[in-house]
N, C-alpha and C positions, 0 to 999 in steps of 0.2 A: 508454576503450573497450578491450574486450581478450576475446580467445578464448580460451576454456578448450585450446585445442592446446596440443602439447610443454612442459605444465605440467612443472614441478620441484619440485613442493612436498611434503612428507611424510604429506598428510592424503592419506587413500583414501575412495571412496564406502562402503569395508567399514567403514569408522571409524562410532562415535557423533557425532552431532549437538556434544555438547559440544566432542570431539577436532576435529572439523572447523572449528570457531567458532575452534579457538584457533590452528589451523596453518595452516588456508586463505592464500593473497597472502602468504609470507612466505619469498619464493623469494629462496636464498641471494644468488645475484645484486643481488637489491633491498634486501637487510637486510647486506650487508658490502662488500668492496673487491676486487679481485684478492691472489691471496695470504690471504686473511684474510675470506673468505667467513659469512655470517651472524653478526655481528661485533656486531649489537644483536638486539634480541626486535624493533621494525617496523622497518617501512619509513621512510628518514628524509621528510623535506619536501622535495622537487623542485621550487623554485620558479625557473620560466625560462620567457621568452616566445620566448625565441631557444637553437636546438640548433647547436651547433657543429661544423663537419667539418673533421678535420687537413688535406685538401688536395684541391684539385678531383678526383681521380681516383675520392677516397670518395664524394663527392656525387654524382658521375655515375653509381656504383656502389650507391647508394640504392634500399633496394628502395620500389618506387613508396607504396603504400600497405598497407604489414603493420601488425599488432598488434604492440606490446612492441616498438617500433622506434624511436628521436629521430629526429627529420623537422623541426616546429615545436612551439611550445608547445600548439597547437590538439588536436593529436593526444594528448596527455598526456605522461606520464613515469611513472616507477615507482610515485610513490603512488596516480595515479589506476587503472595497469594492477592494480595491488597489490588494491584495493577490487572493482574490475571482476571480476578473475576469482575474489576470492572469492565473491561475488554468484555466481556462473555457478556456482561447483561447489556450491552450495545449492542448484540449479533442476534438478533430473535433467530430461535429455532438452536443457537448453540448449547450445549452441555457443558463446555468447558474449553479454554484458552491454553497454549502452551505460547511461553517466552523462549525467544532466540536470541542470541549475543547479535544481530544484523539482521536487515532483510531478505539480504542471500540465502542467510542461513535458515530462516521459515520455508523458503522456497524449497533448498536441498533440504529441510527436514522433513517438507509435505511431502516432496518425491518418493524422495528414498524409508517412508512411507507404506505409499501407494504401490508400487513400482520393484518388479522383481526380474531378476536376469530372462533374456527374450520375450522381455515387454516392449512393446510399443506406445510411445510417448506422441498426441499431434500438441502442437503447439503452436501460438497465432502467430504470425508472422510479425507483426506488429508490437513483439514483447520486448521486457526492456533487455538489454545486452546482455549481463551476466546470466539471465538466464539463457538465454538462445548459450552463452557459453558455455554452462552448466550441460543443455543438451548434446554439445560438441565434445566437451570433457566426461565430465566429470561419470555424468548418464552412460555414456559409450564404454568408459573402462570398467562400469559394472553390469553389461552387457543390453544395456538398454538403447536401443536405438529412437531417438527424436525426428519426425518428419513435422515441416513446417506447413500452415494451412493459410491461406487469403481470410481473412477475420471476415472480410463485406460478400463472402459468399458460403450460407449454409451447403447447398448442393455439393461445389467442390469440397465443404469440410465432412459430411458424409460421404463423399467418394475416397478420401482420403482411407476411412476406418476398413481395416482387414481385422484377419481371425486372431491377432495376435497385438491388437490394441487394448490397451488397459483403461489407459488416462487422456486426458486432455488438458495442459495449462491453459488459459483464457486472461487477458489483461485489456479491463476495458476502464477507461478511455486507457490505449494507448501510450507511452508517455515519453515516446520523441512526437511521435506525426499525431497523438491526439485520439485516435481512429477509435471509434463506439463501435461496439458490436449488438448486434442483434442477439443480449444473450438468452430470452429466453428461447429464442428458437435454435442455438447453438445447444443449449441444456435440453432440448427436450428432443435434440436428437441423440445426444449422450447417453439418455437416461434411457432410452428407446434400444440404443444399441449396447449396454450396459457396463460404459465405460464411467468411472471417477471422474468427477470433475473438481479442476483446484481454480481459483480466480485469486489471481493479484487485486487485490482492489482498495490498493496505497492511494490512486488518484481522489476517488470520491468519499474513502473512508465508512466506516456504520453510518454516519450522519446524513452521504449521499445516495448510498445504495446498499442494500441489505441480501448477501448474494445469497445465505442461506435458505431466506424467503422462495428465491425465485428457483431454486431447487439444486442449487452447488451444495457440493459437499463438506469441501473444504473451503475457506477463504485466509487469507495472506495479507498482509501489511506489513510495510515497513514503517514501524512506531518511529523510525527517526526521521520523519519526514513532518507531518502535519501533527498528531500526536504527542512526538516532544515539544516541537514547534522553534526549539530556541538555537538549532545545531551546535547542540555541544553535548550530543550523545546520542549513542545508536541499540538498536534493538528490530526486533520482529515477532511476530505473532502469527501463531493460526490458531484458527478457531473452527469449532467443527460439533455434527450432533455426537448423541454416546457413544456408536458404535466407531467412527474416526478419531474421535477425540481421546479415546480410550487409547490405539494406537500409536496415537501421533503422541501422547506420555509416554510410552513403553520407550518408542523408538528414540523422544528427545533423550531417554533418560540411558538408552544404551548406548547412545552417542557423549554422554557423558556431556550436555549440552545445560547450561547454566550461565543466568546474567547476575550483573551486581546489583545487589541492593540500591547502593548511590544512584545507577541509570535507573533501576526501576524509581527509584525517591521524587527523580528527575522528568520521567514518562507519567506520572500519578500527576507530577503539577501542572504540566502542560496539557493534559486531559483536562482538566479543569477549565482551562480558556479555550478548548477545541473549538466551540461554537462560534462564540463570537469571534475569533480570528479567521476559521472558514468562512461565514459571511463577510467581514469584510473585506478580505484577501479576493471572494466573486466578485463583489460586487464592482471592484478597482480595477480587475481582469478583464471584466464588461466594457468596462470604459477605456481601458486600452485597448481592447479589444477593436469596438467601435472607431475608434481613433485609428487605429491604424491600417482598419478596414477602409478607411476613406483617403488613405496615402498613395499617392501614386508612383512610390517605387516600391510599393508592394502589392504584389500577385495575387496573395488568399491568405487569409487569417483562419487559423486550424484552433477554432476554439466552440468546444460544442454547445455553450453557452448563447452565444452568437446567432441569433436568427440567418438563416443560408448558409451558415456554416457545415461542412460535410460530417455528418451526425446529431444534427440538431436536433430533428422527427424524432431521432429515438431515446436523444436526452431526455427532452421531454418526456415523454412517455414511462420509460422508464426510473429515471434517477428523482430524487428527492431534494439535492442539491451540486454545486460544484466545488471548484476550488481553485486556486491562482496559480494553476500551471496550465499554459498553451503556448503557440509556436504560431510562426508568422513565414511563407515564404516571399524571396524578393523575386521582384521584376526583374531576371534576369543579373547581368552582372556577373562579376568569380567570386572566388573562393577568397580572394584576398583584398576582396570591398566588404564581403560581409564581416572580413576579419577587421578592418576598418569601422567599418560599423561597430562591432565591440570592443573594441579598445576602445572609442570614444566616448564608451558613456561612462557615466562618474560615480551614479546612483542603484546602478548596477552591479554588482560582482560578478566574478568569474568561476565559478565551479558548479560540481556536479549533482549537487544534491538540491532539495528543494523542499517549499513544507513550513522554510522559518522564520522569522521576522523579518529578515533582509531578503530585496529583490536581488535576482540571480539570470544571465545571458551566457548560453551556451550555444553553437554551432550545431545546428541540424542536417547530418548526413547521412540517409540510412539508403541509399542506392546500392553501396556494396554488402549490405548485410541479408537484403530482402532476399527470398529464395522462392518463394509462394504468389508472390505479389509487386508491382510495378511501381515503383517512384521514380519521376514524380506521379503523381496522383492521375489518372481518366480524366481527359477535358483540362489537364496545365500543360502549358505548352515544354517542351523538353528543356527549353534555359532556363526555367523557372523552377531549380532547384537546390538553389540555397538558401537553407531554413534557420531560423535562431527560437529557440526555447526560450518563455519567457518565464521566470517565479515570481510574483508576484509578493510582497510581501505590503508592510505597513508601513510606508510611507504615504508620503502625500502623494494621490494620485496626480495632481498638475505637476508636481514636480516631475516625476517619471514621463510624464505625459514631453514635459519641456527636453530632456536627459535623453528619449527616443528620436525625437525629433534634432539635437544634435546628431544624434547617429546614425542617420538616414542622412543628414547634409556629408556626412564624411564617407558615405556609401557611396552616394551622387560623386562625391569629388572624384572617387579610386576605380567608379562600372564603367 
């Protein structure tokens, strides 16, 4: 955990995004010794569960609870403050970042938060699962009720708010069906009717969209996604101005929530190459994108990069950039051609996560989950709903390009 205060670092908000990537949390203090300050390029590894004090006079003289301070190992050390505040000075308008062991875990730590028994909770319908399960569980046994809202209509999402709403989760893009929201007009009904707003916004990251700016309160990421980049560690974040941010410490730290030094060592270097991986991760996305746009065993490419793609008007508009997760639905066909389809590719993997070097094909079904909202989509015809998540990573795009197109002939062979 750590507040963007009496930073030291050389990176400025005037800096480019690259410069910032590369100087952010690399405050001389944390990267050398006395005498011999910024002595390596990171932050070493702080691994202690116990801080040390030369003599009771300094321990009494502890300041109670600051940022960037040894107290115990709960509170962090330099690598965790190291990653914390660079997360912050990528959030314009943030105060200060709090680290989660997962991205579940920034979710239930924003909530539980925000969020007190006979609160009401809207939530987009188009969020990723563990939350919608978080609002089924977790929310409901501490007496919080979750009602689901259609993200593509503000009207019904203010007919939703009664007297006993607090909060709203928001997750744009989407990240099975893709689906953009209109957020500032979702935030400026929120803030109108004087509900907290939290956003997911793992998809686009700081570098795509900035949710603070546009008047969220809190924002969420899952750092094991784009962030680490390399999946072989997990983490979460939120970030928020003073008066949230101040909270969301209290609450991580009553939860007794703390990550390890190693994952943070591990989220500080992959920070480092965010950029250039997210540009080239779009720009490979685009072109599968396009590519696949143009197949004729596929129905609609759900990729808001995509000119006609459903959300595109407001990518533009709003976002700054993308990133290499989208989804594709088929022409029709079952359930057990598209599972054809992904067995056959080679160059693809099989799991759930997304964000890291290697491309990734998952099964897109969210007709049993949707409670607010209709899939397939307004204007696709009712067979055309079997979806595959695409992640993108850093391969060669012909090749993936060549690896799709086997998997679309063994879709052919099995609809």
């Amino acid at each position: 955990m750590s507040s963007s205060d009496d930073k030291n670092s050389p990176a400025s908000p005037a800096h480019g995004i690259g410069t910032r990537l590369v100087e952010t949390g690399r405050r001389p203090e944390w990267t050398g010794t006395p005498g011999h300050p910024g002595a390596v390029v990171s932050p070493a590894v702080w691994r202690a569960s116990t801080h040390l004090y030369p003599d009771m006079a300094a321990l009494r003289a502890h300041p109670a609870n600051e940022d960037g301070k040894f107290y115990y190992g709960r509170r962090g050390a330099p690598t965790q403050w190291a990653l914390a505040e660079a997360l912050t000075e990528l959030e314009p308008g943030a105060a200060g970042t709090v680290l989660y062991p997962s991205g579940v875990a920034a979710i239930a730590g924003a909530l539980l938060t925000v969020l007190r028994p006979g609160d009401v909770l809207l939530m987009t319908d188009s969020a990723y699962e563990p939350s919608r399960t978080m609002g089924r569980g977790l929310l409901k046994d501490f007496g919080v009720e979750t009602r689901w809202f259609d993200p593509q209509d503000p009207a019904a999402f203010e007919a939703t708010i009664c007297p006993r709403t607090r909060a709203v989760l928001l997750e744009s893009p989407g990240s099975l069906t893709i689906e953009v929201h209109d957020i500032p007009a979702l935030l400026a009904i929120a803030k109108a009717r004087g509900l907290v707003s939290v956003i997911d916004n793992t998809w686009a990251s700081p570098l795509g969209f900035t949710p603070l700016t546009h008047g969220a309160d809190i924002t969420v990421m899952s750092l094991t996604k784009h962030v680490g980049g390399h999946s072989d560690a997990m983490m979460g974040s939120a970030s928020a101005g003073t008066e949230w941010y101040r909270k969301l410490r209290l609450r991580a730290q009553g939860l007794g929530n703390v990550v390890s030094p190693d994952d943070a060592a591990l989220m500080l270097r992959g920070l480092r190459t965010l950029s250039l991986r997210l540009e080239r991760e779009t720009a490979s996305a685009l072109t599968l994108a396009r590519w696949l746009d143009a197949q004729p065993e596929v129905a609609r490419v759900l990729c808001p990069m995509l000119p006609g793609s459903p959300g595109h008007d407001l990518w533009v508009r709003d976002f700054t950039g993308g990133c290499g997760l989208f989804s594709f639905v088929l022409n029709g066909g079952t359930s057990a051609a598209r599972d054809a389809l992904i067995d056959a590719l080679h160059l693809f993997g099989i799991g759930y996560s997304w964000g890291g070097f290697e491309s990734l094909a998952t099964p897109v079904d969210p007709a049993p989950i949707r409670t607010a909202s209709r899939w397939p989509f307004a204007g696709m015809a009712e067979e055309d709903r079997f979806g595959v998540r695409l992640s993108i990573g850093l391969e060669d795009t012909a090749d993936l390009i060549a690896d799709l197109a086997g998997g679309l002939a063994a879709w052919k062979a099995h609809a």
